[in-house]
C-alpha positions as CSV (number, residue, x, y, z in Angstrom):
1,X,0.0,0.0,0.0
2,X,1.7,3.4,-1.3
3,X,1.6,6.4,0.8
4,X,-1.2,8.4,-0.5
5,X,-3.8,5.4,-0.1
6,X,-2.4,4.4,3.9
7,X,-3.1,8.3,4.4
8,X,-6.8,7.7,3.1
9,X,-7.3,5.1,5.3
10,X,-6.6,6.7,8.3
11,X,-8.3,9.8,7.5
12,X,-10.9,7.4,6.8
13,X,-10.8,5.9,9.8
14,X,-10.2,8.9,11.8
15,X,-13.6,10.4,10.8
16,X,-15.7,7.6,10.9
17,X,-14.7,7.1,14.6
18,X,-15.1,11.0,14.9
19,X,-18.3,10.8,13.3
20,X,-19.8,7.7,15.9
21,X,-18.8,9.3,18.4
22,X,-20.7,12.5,17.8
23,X,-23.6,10.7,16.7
24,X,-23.4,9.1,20.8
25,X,-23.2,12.2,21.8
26,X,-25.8,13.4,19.8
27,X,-28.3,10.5,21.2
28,X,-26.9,11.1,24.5
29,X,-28.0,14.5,25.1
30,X,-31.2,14.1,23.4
31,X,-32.3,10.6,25.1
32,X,-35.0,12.5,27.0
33,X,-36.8,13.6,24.1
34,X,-35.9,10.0,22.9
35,X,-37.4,7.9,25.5
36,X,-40.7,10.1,25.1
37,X,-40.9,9.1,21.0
38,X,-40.5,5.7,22.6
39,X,-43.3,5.9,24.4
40,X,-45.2,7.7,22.2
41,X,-45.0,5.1,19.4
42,X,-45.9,2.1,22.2
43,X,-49.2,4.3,22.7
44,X,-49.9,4.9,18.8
45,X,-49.3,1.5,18.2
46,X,-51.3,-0.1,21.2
47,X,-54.1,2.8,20.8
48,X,-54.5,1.8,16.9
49,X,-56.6,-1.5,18.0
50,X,-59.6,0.5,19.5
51,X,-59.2,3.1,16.5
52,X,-59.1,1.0,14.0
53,X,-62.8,-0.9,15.9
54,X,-64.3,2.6,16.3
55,X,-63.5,3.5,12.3
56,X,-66.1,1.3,11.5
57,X,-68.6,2.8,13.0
58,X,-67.5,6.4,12.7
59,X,-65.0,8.9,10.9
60,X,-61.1,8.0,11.7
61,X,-60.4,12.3,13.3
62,X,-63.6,11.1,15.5
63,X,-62.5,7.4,16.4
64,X,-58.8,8.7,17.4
65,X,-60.7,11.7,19.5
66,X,-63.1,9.1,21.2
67,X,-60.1,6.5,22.2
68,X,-58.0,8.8,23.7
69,X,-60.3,10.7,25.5
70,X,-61.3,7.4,26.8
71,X,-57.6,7.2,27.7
72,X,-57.4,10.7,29.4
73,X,-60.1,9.9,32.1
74,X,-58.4,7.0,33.0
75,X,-55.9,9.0,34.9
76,X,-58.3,11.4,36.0
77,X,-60.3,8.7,37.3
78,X,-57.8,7.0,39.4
79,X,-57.1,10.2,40.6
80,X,-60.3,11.3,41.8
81,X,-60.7,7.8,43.4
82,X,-57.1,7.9,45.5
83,X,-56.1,11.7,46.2
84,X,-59.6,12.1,48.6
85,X,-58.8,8.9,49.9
86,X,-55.0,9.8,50.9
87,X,-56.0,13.4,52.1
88,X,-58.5,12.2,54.7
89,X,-56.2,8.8,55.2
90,X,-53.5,10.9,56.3
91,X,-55.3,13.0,58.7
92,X,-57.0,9.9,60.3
93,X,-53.3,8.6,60.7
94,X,-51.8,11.3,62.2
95,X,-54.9,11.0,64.5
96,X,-55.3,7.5,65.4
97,X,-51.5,6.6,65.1
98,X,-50.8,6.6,68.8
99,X,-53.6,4.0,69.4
100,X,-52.2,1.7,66.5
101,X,-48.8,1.7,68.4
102,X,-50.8,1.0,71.6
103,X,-52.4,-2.0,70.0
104,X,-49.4,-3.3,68.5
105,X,-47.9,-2.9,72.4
106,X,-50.4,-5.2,73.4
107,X,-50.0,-7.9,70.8
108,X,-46.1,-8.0,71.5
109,X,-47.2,-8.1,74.8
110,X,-48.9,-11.3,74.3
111,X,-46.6,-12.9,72.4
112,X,-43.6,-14.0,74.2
113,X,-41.2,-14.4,71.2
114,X,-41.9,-10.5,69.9
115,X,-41.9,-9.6,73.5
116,X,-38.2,-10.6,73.8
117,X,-37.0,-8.7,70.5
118,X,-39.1,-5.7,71.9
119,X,-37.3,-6.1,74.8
120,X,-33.6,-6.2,72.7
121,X,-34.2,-3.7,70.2
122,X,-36.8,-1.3,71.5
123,X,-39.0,-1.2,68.0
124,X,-42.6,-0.2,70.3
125,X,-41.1,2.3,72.3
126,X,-39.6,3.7,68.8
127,X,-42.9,3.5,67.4
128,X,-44.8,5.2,70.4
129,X,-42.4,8.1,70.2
130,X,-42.3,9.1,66.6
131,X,-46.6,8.1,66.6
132,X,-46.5,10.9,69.1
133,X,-44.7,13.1,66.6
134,X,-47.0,13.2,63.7
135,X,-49.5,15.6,64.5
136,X,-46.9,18.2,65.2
137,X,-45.6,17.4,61.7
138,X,-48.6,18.3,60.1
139,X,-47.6,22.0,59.4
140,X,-44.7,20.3,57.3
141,X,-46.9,18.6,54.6
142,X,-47.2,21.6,53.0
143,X,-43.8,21.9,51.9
144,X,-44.0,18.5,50.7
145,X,-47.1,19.2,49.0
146,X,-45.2,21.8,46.8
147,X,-42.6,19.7,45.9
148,X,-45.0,16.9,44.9
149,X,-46.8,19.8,42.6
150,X,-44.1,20.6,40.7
151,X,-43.7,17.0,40.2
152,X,-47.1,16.4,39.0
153,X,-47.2,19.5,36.3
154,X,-43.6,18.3,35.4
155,X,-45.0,14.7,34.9
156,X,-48.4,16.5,32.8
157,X,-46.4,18.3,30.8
158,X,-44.4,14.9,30.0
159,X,-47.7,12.8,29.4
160,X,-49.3,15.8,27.3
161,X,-46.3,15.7,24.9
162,X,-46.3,12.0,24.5
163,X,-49.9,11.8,24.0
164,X,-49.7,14.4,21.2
165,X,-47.1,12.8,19.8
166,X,-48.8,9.6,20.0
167,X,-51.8,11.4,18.4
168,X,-49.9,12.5,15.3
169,X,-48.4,9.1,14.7
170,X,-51.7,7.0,14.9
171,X,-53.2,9.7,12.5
172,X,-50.3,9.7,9.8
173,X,-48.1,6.5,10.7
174,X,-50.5,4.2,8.4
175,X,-49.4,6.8,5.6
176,X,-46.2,6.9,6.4
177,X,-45.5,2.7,7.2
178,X,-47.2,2.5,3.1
179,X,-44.3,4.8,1.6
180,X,-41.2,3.6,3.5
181,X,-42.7,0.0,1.9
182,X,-42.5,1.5,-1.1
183,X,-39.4,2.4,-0.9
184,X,-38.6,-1.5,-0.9
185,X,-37.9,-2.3,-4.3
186,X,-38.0,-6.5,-3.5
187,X,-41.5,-7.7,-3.2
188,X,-40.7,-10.7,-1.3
189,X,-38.7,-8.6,0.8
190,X,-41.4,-5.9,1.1
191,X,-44.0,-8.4,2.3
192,X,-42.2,-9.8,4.9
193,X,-41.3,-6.5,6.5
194,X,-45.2,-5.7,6.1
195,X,-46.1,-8.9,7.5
196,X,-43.4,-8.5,10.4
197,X,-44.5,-4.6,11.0
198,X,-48.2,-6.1,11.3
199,X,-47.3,-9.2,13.5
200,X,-45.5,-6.7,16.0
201,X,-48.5,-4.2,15.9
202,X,-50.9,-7.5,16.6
203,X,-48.1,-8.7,19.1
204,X,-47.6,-5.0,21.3
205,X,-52.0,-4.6,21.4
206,X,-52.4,-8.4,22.4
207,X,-50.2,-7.4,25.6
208,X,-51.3,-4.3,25.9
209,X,-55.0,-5.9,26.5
210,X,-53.6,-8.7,28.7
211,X,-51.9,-6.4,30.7
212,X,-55.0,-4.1,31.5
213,X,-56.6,-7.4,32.3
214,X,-54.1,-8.7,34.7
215,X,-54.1,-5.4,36.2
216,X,-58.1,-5.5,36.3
217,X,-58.3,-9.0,38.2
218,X,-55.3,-8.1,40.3
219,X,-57.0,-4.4,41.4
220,X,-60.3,-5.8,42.3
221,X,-59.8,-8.9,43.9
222,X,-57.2,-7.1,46.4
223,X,-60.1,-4.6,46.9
224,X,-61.9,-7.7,47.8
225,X,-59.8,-9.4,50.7
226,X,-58.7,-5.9,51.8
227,X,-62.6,-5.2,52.6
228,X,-63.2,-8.1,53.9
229,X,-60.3,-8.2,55.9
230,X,-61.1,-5.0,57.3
231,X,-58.1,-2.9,55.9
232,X,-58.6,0.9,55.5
233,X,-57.5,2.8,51.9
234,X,-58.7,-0.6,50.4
235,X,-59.4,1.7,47.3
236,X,-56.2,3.2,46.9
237,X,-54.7,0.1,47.8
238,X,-56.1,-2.0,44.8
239,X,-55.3,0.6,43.0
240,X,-51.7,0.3,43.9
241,X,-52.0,-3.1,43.1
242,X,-53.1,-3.0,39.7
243,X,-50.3,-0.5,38.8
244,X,-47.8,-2.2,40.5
245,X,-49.2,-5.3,38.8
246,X,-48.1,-4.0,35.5
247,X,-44.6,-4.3,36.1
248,X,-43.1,-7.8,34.9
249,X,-41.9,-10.4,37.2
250,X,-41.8,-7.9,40.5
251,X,-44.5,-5.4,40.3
252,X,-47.0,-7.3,42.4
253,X,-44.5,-8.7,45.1
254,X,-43.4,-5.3,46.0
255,X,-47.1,-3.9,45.8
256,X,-47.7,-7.4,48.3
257,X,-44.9,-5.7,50.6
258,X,-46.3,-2.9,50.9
259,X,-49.6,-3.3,51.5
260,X,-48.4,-5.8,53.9
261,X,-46.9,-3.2,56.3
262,X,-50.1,-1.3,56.0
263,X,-51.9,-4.5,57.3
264,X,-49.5,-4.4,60.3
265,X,-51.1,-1.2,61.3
266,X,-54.6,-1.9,61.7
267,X,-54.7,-5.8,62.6
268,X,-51.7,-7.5,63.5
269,X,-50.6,-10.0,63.5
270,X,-54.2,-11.8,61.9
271,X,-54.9,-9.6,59.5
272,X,-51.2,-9.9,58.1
273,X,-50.9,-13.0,58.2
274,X,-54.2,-13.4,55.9
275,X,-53.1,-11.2,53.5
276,X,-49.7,-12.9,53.2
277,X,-51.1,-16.1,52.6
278,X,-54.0,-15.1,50.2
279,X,-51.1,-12.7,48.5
280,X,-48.8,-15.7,47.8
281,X,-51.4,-18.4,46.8
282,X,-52.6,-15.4,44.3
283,X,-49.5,-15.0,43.1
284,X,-49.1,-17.9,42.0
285,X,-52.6,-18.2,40.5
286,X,-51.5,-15.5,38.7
287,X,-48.1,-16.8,37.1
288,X,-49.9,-20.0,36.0
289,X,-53.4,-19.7,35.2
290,X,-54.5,-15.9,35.1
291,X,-51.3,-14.7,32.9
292,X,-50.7,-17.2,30.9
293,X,-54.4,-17.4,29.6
294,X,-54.5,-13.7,29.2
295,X,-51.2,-13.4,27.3
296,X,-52.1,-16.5,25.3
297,X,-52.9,-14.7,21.9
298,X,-49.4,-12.6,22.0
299,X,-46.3,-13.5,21.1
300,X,-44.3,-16.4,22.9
301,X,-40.8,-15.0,24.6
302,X,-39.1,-17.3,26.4
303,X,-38.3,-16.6,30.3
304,X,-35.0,-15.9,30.1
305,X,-35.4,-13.1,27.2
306,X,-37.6,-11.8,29.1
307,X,-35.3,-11.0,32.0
308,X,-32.7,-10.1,30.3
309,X,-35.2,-7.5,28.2
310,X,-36.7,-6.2,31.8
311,X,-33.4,-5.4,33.3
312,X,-32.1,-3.9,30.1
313,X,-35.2,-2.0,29.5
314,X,-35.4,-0.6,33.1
315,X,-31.6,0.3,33.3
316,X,-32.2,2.6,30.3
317,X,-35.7,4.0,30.8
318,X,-36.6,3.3,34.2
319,X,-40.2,1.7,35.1
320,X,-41.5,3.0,31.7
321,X,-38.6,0.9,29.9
322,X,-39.8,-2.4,32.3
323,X,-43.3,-1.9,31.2
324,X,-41.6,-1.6,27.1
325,X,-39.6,-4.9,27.8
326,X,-41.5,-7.4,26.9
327,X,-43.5,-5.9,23.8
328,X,-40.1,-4.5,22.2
329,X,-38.5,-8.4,22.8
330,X,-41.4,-10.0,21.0
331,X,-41.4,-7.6,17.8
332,X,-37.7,-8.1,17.7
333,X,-38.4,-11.6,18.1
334,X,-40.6,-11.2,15.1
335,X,-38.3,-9.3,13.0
336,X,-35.3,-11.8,13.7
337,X,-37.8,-14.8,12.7
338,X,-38.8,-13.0,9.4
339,X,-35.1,-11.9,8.4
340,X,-34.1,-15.8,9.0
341,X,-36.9,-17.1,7.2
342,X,-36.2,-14.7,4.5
343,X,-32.1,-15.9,4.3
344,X,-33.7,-19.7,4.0
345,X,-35.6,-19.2,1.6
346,X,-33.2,-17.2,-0.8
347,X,-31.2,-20.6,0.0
348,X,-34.1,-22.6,-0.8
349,X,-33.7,-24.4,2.7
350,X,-36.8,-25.3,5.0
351,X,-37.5,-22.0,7.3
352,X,-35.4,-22.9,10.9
353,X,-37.9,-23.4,13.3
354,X,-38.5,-20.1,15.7
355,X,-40.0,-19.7,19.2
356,X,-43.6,-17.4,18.5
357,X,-43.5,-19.9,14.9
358,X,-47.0,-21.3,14.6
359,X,-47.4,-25.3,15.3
360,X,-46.5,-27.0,12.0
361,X,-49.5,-28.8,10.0
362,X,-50.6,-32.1,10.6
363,X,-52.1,-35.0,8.0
């Protein structure tokens, strides 16, 4: 290699490398705005289902206006049902905490194990004092209830921006999908890419509707036990539940923590230990009867993927990137089992056989 070409090279090589590493940058700095176009297209593509159900009966501008208003009050509806519920929970805490401590006193007292570690470590004497404390902290909730407004316009202005963007891709993305697959100039090619832009689409609203399911079942039978159990904020607390139940593989173990300690407080140690049992046995109703039915129609990802996809997806976007996991592993599932079906075929081999394939024909 003479002189002159070794010099191209590395200029070559010099600005390609510049080049990646200002197109990272680039990303880098603009991954907010990134992660919300993310989000945006999961809603356009999981709201074009109930669109595309209400076009039949109605123009498309009214269909998309109709679903997501539907989608607005969803919010506004949990909001209504948990915000009441906290203000006036709180209060009644504040108020009645002293007389939980006293109660939980009286259980230890009984119960000659926790008597001992009461008598080691202290924990009801802890409790009694900072109980005392919390109607003299009252004054200080309404710092925190500044901080958690600016939080909740921040978070507005976040879901606002997503939802319009969301908005402008249901309207013009079926538009837009048709000339990028014209662009394709193969026609095999083209209709696999079709098929596997369609498959995702199917895939992502198929979990999108088992999720809200899970989450349904999962909200309303803990409103169930917690009422009959006697628990106060069963409301909010279901409601906790279902959201928490979105989260794969430990959304509704942390939301069973929690609501746990909240059963300490107004019925220990019965009433906890109900709810612990009843929270295990449902978890595992859940895991193999209630998801597994529900999530039948999507697309199959093994275990393992989806762990992997769950821990990458929350490292990068937090619980919004858990939530993506799944959905974004099955379409690229679905892309990798189109692209290798594609390769066979140019080789005039039989298509390898692909988790999410459908069962093969039988005589």
């Amino acid at each position: 290699m003479t002189t002159p070409d070794l010099t191209r090279v590395v200029v070559r090589v010099i600005v390609i490398v510049l080049l990646t590493v200002g197109a990272l940058e680039l990303v880098w700095l603009v991954r907010t705005s990134l992660s919300w176009i993310v989000l945006a297209l999961f809603v356009a593509v999981s709201m074009s289902r109930p669109v595309g159900r209400l076009e039949r009966r109605m123009p498309r501008g009214a269909a998309i206006a109709v679903s997501y208003l539907a989608l607005f009050l969803v919010p506004v509806v949990i909001a209504a049902l948990i915000i009441p519920t906290i203000v006036s929970g709180g209060q009644d805490l504040a108020r009645k905490a002293p007389g939980y401590v006293n109660d939980l006193q009286d259980s230890v007292a009984k119960n000659p194990k926790l008597r001992k570690l009461d008598r080691q470590y202290g924990i009801t004497d802890k409790l009694q004092v900072e109980a005392a404390k919390l109607p003299s902290k009252a004054g200080d909730a309404a710092g925190v209830l500044k901080d958690v407004g600016v939080g909740v316009v921040n978070s507005v202005f976040t879901a606002v921006t997503i939802m319009v963007l969301s908005i402008f891709m249901v309207a013009g993305g079926r538009g837009w999908v048709l000339s990028a697959l014209q662009a394709i100039p193969d026609e095999d090619r083209r209709a696999r890419v079709q098929r596997a832009l369609e498959t995702s689409a199917t895939a992502v609203g198929n979990y999108v509707g088992g999720v809200l399911a899970q989450m349904s079942i999962a909200g309303l039978s803990t409103f169930v036990v917690l009422e009959i159990l006697g628990v106060p904020f069963a409301a909010p607390l279901a409601v906790g539940m279902a959201l928490f139940d979105a989260i794969p593989l430990v959304g509704a173990s942390l939301a069973a923590v929690l609501i746990g300690l909240v059963t300490v407080f107004s019925g220990f140690p019965g009433t906890t230990i109900a709810w612990v049992i009843w929270a295990v046995v449902y978890q595992q109703i859940e895991n193999y009867l209630i998801q597994p039915r529900i999530q039948s129609k999507a697309v199959d990802v093994h275990p393992f993927v989806v762990l992997v996809s769950v821990l990458f997806g929350s490292s990068l976007f937090g619980i919004a990137g858990a939530l993506l996991a799944i959905p974004v592993a099955a379409s690229i599932q679905i892309g990798v089992r189109e692209y290798l079906h594609y390769r066979a075929a140019l080789r005039g081999e039989a298509a390898p056989a692909i988790a999410g394939d459908p069962p093969p024909a039988t005589a």
